[in-house]
BABALO-729713 format. One record per residue (C-alpha): residue number from 0; x, y, z. Coordinates in nm, 2 decimals. Example, Ala and Ser with C-alpha at 12.3 -4.5 7.8 and 13.67 -1.06 7.14 Angstrom:
% residues 2
+-----+--------+--------+--------+
: num :   east :  north :     up :
+-----+--------+--------+--------+
:   0 :   1.23 :  -0.45 :   0.78 :
:   1 :   1.37 :  -0.11 :   0.71 :
+-----+--------+--------+--------+
//
This chain:
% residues 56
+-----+--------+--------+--------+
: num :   east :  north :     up :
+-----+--------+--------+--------+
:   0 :   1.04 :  -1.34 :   0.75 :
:   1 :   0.93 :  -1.36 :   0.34 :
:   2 :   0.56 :  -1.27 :   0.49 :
:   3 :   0.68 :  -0.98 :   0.71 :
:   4 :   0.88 :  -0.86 :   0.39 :
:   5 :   0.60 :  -0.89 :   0.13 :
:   6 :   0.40 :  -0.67 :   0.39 :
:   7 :   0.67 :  -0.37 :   0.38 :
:   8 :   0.69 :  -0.40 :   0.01 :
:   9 :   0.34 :  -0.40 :  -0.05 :
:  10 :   0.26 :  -0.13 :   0.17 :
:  11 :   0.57 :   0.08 :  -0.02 :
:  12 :   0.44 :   0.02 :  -0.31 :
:  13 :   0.06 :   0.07 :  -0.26 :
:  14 :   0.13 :   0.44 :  -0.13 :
:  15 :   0.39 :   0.52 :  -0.46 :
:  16 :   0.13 :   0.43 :  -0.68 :
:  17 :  -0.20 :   0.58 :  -0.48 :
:  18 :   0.04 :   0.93 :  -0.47 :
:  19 :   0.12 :   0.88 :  -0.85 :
:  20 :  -0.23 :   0.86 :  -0.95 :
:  21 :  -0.31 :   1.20 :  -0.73 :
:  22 :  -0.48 :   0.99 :  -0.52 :
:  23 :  -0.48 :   1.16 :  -0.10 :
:  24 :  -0.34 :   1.02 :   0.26 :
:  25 :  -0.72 :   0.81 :   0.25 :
:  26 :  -0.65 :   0.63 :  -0.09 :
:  27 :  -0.27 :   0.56 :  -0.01 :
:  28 :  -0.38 :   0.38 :   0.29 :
:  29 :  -0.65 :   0.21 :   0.14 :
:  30 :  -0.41 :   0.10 :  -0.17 :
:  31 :  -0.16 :   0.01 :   0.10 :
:  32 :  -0.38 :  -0.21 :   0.32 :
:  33 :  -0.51 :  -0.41 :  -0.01 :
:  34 :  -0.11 :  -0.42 :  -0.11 :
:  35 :  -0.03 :  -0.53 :   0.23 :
:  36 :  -0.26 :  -0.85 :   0.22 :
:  37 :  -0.21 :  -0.92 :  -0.14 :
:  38 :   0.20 :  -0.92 :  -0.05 :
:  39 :   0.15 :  -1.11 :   0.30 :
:  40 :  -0.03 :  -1.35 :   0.13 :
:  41 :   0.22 :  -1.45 :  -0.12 :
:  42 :   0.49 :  -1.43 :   0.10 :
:  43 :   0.30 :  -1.67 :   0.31 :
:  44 :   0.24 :  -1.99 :   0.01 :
:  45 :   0.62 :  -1.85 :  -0.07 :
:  46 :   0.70 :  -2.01 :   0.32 :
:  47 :   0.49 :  -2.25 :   0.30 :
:  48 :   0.64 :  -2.40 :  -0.02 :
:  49 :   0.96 :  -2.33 :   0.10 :
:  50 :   0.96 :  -2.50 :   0.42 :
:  51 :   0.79 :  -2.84 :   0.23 :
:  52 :   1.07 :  -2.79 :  -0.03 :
:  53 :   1.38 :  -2.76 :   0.24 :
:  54 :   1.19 :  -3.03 :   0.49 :
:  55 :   1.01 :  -3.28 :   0.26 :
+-----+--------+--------+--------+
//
């Protein structure tokens, strides 16, 4: 769930700031695919450290 989250939010946020920059539909997607992967990725070591945390 944290790695399906950090996904929304980074794609949210990558298209605000490509359209606040005057970037077009092209750069929002590209700034929301880099987002996406940078955001997934966290989300992922967030589970990941999470579940050894919880489980030990």
């Amino acid at each position: 769930m944290i790695v399906i989250a950090g996904v929304l939010i980074g794609i949210v946020l990558g298209v605000r700031l490509a359209f606040k920059h005057g970037g077009r539909k092209l750069d929002a997607l590209q700034y929301a695919t880099g987002f996406a992967i940078c955001f997934g990725l966290l989300g992922l070591f967030a589970t990941i450290a999470a579940d050894r945390l919880l489980l030990g």
